[in-house]
VOLO-753863 format. One record per residue (C-alpha): residue in one letter; x, y negated, z negated. Coordinates in steps of 0.25 Angstrom, whole numbers, padded with zeros to 4 digits, always signed. Layout:
N
AXYZ
...
//
This chain:
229
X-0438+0183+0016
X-0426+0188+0023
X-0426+0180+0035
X-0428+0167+0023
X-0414+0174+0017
X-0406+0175+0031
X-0411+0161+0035
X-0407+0156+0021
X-0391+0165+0022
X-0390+0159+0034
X-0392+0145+0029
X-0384+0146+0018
X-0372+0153+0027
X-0373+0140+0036
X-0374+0129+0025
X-0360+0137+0021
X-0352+0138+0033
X-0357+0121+0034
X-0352+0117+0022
X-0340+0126+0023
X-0335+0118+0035
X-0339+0106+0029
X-0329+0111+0017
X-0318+0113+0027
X-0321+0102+0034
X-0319+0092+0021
X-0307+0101+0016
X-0301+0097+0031
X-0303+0082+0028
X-0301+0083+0013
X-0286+0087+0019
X-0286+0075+0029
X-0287+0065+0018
X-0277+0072+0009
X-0266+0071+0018
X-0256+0062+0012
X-0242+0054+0017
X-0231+0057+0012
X-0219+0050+0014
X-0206+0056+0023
X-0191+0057+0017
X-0185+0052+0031
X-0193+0040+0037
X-0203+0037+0027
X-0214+0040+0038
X-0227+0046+0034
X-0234+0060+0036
X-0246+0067+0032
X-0247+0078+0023
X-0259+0087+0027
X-0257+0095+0017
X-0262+0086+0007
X-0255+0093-0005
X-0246+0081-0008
X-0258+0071-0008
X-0258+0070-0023
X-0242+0070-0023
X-0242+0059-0013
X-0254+0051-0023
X-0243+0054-0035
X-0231+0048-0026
X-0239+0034-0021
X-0243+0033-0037
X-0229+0035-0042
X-0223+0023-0034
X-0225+0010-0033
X-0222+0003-0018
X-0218-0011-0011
X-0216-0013+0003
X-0210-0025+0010
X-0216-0027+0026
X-0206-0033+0034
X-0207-0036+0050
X-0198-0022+0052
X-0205-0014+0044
X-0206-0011+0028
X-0200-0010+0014
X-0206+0000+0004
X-0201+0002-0009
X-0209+0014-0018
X-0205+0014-0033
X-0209+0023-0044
X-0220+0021-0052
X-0215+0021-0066
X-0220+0015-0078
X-0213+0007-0089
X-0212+0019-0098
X-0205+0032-0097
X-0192+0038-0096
X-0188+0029-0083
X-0193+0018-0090
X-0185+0020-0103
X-0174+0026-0093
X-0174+0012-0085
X-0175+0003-0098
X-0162+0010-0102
X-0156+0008-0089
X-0160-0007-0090
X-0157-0009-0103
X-0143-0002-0105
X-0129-0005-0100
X-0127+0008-0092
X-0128+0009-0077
X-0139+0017-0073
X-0150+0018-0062
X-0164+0018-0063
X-0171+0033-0061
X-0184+0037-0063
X-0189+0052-0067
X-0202+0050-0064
X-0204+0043-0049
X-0196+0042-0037
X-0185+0035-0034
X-0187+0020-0027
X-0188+0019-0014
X-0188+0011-0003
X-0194+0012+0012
X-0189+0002+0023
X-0191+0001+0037
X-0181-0011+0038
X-0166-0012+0034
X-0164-0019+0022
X-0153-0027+0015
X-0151-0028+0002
X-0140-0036-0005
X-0126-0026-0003
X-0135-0015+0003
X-0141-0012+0019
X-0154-0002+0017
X-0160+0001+0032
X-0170+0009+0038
X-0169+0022+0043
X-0157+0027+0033
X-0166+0040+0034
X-0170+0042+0048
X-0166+0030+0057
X-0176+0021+0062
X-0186+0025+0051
X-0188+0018+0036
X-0176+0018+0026
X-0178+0027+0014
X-0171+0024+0001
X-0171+0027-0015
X-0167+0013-0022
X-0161+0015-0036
X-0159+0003-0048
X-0146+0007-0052
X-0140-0001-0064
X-0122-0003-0065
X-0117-0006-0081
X-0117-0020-0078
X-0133-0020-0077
X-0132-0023-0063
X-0143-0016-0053
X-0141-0010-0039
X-0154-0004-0030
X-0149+0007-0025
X-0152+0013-0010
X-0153+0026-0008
X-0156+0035+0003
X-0164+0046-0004
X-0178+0040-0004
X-0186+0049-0010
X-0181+0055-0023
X-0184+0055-0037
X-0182+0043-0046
X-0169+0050-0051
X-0164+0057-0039
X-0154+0047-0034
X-0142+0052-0026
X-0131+0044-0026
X-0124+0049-0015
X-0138+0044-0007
X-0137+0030-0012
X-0135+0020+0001
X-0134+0007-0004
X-0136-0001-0015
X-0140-0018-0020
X-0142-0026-0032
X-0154-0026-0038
X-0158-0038-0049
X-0164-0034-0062
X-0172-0043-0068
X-0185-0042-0081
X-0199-0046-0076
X-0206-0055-0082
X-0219-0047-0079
X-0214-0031-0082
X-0221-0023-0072
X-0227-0008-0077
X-0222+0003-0066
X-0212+0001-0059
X-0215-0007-0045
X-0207-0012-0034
X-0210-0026-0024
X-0203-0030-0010
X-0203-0044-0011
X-0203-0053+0002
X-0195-0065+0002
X-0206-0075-0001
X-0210-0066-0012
X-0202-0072-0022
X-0194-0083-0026
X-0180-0076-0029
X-0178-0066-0018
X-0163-0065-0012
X-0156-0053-0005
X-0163-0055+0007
X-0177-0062+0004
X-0184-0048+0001
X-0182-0044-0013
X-0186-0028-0019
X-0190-0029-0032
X-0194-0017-0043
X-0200-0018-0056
X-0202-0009-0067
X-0206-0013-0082
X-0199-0027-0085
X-0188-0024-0076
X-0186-0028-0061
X-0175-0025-0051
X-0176-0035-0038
X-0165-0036-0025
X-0165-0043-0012
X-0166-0038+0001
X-0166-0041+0016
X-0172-0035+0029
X-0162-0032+0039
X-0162-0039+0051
//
């Protein structure tokens, strides 16, 4: 009976340390596959996180944006805007802003501002945005703003703060700034939502061929731009 109980303890003490390596084992590639990107303030480049605790941040973030991106022969366009709905105080904030007879710029409380990633200088009507105005010979990184004069003329607004809250904007940071053309769809979209239209994209696209477009609701903000030789 005894030797029956040592055989059995011994046994049970090995299907133990087993499936306790097996547990750290799985933990170890459990924490592998959680490893997430997170996107750099200077370059845009990309690095892992092996901690994995922003995982469910970084889910959050990609669900909170919408993106478009343009490939060209030197590299790419991205533009990320914020996911936000027709409803809600940006909405009611933006209608207002639309509607009245007040200068204004669009903000929102609850998403980032927009944003734009290009590896290739671009040229907008009145406005030069290159690369590398972080870190030289790496993407440019800008905040864009839809700012609206009394007159109820628009202007997209560069600025070289990138990555900053939907109502952060320093002024003191913007760079440059274009027209932008408002205009009511036809077809009103839900959230907000961006394109980068190529030039055989469309039927009216001046400033350069290339046209960035936004959407939000009914409304539709639109201006041309060119890739620097």
């Amino acid at each position: 009976m005894r030797r029956r109980l040592l055989a059995l303890s011994v046994l049970m003490a090995a299907i133990s340390g087993a499936t306790a390596q097996s547990s750290g084992s799985s933990t170890a590639e459990e924490r592998a596959r959680d490893r997430v990107v997170k996107e750099q303030r200077d370059d845009g480049s990309l690095v892992l996180d092996e901690s994995g605790l922003t995982a469910g941040f970084e889910q959050m973030r990609q669900m909170m944006r919408t993106t478009a991106s343009l490939p060209t022969a030197h590299g790419e366009v991205v533009v990320h805007v914020p996911r936000i709905p027709g409803v809600g105080p940006d909405w009611k904030a933006a209608e207002a802003l639309i509607a009245g007879d007040r200068p204004g710029t669009l903000e929102f409380q609850v998403g980032g501002a927009i944003k734009l990633r290009t590896e290739v200088d671009l040229a907008f009507e009145g406005a030069a945005v290159p690369a590398g105005n972080i870190v030289a010979g790496h993407a440019g990184l800008y905040s864009l703003w839809l700012e609206r004069d009394a007159a109820g003329a628009w202007q997209l607004v560069f600025n070289r703060e990138p990555d900053v809250w939907g109502t952060m904007r320093d002024r003191a940071a913007d760079v440059a700034r274009t027209p932008i053309e408002y205009s009511r769809r036809q077809a009103p979209s839900g959230m907000m939502s961006t394109s980068l239209l190529a030039p055989d994209a469309g039927t009216t696209l001046g400033g350069g061929g290339h046209r960035l477009v936004i959407a939000w609701g009914p409304h539709q903000w639109s201006a041309g731009f060119a890739l620097a030789p």
